[in-house]
C-alpha positions as CSV (number, residue, x, y, z in Angstrom):
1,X,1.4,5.9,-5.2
2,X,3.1,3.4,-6.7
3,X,3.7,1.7,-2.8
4,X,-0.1,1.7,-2.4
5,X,-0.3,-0.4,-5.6
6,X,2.4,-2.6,-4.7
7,X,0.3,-3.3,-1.3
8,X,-2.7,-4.4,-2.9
9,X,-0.8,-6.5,-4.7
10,X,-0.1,-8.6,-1.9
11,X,-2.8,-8.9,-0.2
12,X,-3.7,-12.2,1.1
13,X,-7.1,-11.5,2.6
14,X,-9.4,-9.0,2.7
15,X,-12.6,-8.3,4.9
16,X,-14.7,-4.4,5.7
17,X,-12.5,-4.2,8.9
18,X,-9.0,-5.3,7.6
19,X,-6.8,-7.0,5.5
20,X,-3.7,-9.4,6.0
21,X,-0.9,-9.4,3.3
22,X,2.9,-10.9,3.0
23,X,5.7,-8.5,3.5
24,X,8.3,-10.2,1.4
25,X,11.6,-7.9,2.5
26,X,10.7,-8.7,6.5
27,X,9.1,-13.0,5.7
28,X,6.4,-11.7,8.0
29,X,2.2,-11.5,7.5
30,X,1.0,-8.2,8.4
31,X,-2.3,-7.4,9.7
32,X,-4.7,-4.7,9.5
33,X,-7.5,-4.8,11.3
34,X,-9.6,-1.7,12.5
35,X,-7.1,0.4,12.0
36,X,-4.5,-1.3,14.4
37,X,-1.4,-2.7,12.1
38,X,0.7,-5.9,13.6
39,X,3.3,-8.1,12.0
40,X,4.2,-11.3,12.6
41,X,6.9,-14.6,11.4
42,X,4.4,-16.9,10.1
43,X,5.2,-19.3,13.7
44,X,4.2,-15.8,15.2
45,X,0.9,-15.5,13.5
46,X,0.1,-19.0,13.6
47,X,-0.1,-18.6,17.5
48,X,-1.8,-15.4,17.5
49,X,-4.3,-17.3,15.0
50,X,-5.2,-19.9,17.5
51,X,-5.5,-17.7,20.3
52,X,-8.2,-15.8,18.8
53,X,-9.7,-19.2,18.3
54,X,-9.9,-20.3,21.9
55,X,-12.0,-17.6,22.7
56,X,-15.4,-19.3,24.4
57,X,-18.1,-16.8,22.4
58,X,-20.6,-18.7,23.5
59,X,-19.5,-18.4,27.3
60,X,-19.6,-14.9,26.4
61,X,-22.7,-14.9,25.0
62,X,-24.4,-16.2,27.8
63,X,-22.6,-15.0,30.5
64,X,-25.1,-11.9,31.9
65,X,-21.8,-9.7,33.5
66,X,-20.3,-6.7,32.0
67,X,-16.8,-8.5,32.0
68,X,-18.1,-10.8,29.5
69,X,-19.1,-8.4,27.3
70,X,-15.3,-7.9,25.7
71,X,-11.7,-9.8,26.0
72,X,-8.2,-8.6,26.4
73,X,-6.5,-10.0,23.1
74,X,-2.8,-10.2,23.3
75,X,0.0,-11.8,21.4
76,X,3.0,-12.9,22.8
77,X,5.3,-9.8,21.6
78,X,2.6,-7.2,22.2
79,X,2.2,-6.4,18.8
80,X,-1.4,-6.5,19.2
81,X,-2.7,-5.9,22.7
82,X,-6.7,-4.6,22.1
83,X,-9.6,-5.0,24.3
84,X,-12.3,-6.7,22.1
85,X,-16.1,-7.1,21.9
86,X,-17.8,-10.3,20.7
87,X,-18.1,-8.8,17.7
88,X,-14.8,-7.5,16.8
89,X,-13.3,-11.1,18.2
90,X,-15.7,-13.0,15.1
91,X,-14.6,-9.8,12.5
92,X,-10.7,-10.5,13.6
93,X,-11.1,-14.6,13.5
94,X,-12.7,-14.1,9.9
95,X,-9.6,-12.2,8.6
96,X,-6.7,-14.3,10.6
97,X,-8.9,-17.7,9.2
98,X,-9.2,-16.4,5.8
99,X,-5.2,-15.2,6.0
100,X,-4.3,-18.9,7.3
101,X,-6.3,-21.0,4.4
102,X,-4.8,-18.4,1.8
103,X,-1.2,-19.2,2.9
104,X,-2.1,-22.6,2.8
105,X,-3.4,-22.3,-0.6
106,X,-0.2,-20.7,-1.8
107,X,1.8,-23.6,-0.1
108,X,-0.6,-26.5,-2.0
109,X,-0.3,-24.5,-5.0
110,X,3.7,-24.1,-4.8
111,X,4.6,-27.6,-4.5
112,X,1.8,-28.9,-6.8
113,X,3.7,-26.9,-9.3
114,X,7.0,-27.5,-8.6
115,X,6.4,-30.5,-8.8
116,X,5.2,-30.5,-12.2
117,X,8.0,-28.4,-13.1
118,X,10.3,-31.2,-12.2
């Protein structure tokens, strides 16, 4: 139980399909998202991050064939290989968006105040 409460602790983002947080033994982000769990270096999730960013939604959108209606998502050491729908592409941007401005929070934060400790 006590691991559960440790895990909230760290949790960087939250949304109602996943949540991201910052495994501190392994320097990697985790991601849960709809049940699928992925880790990644920060380098690692950074490109992952962008990828689901390139996605065209509006090509998607208005593109009338059933191939268009989800993606194969990939990263680059198939920690996360899913075939998603429009939908579950904007849910997963959402949580990897919200994960990167939290990290960069935490960075801004971190060297505003050491350097005020200085």
């Amino acid at each position: 139980m006590s691991e559960f409460n440790q895990l909230k602790n760290n949790v960087l983002f939250e949304t109602a399909n996943g949540f991201s947080y910052q495994c501190d033994l392994t320097n990697s982000i985790v991601i849960n998202f709809v049940g699928t769990t992925s880790s990644y270096k920060v380098r690692d999730f950074l490109i992952f991050q962008r990828k689901v960013n390139s996605v065209l939604i509006l090509e998607m959108l208005y593109d009338l064939s059933d191939q268009s209606d989800a993606q194969l998502i990939e990263t680059t050491k198939r920690n996360f290989s899913r075939n998603l729908t429009i939908c579950e592409i904007v849910q997963l941007r959402e949580l990897l968006n919200g994960t990167k401005f939290t990290l960069n929070l935490y960075s801004m934060l971190h060297s505003v105040l050491s350097v005020e400790a200085v």
